[in-house]
N, C-alpha and C positions, 0 to 999 in steps of 0.2 A: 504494500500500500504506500510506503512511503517513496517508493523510486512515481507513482503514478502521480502521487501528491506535489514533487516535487518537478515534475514534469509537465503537471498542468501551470505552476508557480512561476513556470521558467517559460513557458508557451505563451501563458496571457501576461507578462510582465510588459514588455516591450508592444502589444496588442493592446495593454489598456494605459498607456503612456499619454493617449490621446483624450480620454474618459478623463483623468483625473491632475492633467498637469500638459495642458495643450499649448500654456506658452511655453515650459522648456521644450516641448518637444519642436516645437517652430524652431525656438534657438538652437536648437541642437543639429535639426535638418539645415539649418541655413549656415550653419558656422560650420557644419564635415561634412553636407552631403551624399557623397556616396560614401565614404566613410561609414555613415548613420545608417545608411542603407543594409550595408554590408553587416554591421553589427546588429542591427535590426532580423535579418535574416539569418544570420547564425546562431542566432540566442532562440531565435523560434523554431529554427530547424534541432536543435537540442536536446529543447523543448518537448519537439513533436517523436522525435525519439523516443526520449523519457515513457513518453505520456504510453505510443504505441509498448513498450516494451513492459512499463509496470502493469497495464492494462488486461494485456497478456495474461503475465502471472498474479493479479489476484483473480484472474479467471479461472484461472486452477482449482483454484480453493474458493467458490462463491459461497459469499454469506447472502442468502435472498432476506429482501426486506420486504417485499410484497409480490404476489401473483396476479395479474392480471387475467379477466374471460380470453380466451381462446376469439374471441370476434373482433375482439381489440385488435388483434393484427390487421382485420379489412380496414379499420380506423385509419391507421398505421399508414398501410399500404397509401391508401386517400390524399393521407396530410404528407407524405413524398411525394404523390405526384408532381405537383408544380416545383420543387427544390433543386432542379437541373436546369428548368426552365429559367429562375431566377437568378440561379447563381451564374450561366450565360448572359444572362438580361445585363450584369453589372459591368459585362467586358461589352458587349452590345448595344448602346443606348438606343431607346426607342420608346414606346410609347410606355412598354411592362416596367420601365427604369422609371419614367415616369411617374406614374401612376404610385408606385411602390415606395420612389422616393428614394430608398437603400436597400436594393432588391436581394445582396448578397445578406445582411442582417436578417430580413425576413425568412431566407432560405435558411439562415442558421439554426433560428427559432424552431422552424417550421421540422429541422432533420432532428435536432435535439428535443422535442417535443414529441416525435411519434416513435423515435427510439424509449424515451420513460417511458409510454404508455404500454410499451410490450417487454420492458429488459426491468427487472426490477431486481437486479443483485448489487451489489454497496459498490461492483467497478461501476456497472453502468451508470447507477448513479450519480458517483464523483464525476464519472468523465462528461454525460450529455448535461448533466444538472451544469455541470459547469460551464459549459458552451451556452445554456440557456442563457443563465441566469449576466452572461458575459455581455449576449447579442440583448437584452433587454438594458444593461446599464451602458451598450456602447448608443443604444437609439436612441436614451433620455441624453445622453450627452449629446447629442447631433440635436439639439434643439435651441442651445447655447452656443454650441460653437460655427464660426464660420466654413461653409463649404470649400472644400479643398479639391484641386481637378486631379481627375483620377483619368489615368490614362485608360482607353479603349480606344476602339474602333468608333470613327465618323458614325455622329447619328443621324441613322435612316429609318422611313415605316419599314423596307425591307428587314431590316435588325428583328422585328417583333416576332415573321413568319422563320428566320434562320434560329432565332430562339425556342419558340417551340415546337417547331423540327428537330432540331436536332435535341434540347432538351426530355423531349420525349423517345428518343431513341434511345439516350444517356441513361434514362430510366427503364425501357427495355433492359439495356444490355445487363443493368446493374441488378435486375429483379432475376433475368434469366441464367446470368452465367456468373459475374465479377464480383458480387457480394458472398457468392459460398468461396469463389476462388479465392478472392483477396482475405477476407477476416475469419473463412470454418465457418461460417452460418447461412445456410439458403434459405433465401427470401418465403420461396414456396419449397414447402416440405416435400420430400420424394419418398 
């Protein structure tokens, strides 16, 4: 537990810089640039190490804290669908960027939110709780702070239909095949 604890510590440290202290982080982007950059992404690549590896191993050993009905997973299923869609939408701009405002944030909420509803053992927990509860104190801070341009692709209405196209295939592929390959757990049971 503590390599995952210290993993998620070390992943949102640098992720939530912007949540709770947005002018050093300007000072800090504007006075080393890529520098900030670079350190920015090795401390969350770490990070996400950590997170994957401690994750792992308290899977080994699950302590459940609650079971969820077996229908919960249709839920589940449901509140994915759109999570590819938008988390394309934020590289994309168009109208679901729009709309959404911080379409990657929503997607976060949206994947952390219908993984609780079906994983109820103390990793799942700490890991999605934490992502939530991350993506909900990074949106109240986007209400205060000033918008920052986020590099993507030229916005188009085409952007909206390459969104979800392809985010819906993203979500094929993940339900059919890359979610048992990548983490041991299929989507749909065999």
């Amino acid at each position: 537990m503590t390599q995952l604890i210290a993993g998620l510590v070390t992943f949102f440290a640098p992720h939530s810089v912007s949540i709770f202290a947005v002018d050093w982080r300007d000072r800090m982007a504007a006075t080393y640039g890529a520098g900030w950059k670079a350190a920015y992404a090795i401390v969350s690549l770490i990070g996400l190490v950590l997170v994957a590896r401690g994750y792992a191993e308290l899977r080994n050993t699950p302590t459940v804290l609650y079971v969820t009905p077996y229908w919960m997973r249709h839920v589940s299923a449901v509140l994915l669908l759109p999570v590819f869609v938008l988390f394309l939408a934020s590289i994309f701009p168009g109208r679901i960027q729009t709309a959404t405002k911080n379409p990657l944030l929503v997607a976060t909420k949206l994947w952390a939110l219908a993984h609780l509803l079906v994983n109820g053992t103390l990793a799942d927990v700490l890991l999605f709780g934490s992502f939530l509860v991350w993506a909900v104190l990074d949106r109240i801070s986007l209400k205060r702070r000033t918008p920052r341009a986020v590099p993507g692709a030229p916005a188009s209405a085409a952007n909206d239909v390459i969104v979800v196209v392809a985010g819906l295939a993203l979500y094929a592929v993940t339900v059919v095949w890359a979610h048992a390959a990548l983490f041991g757990v299929p989507v749909i049971p065999g």
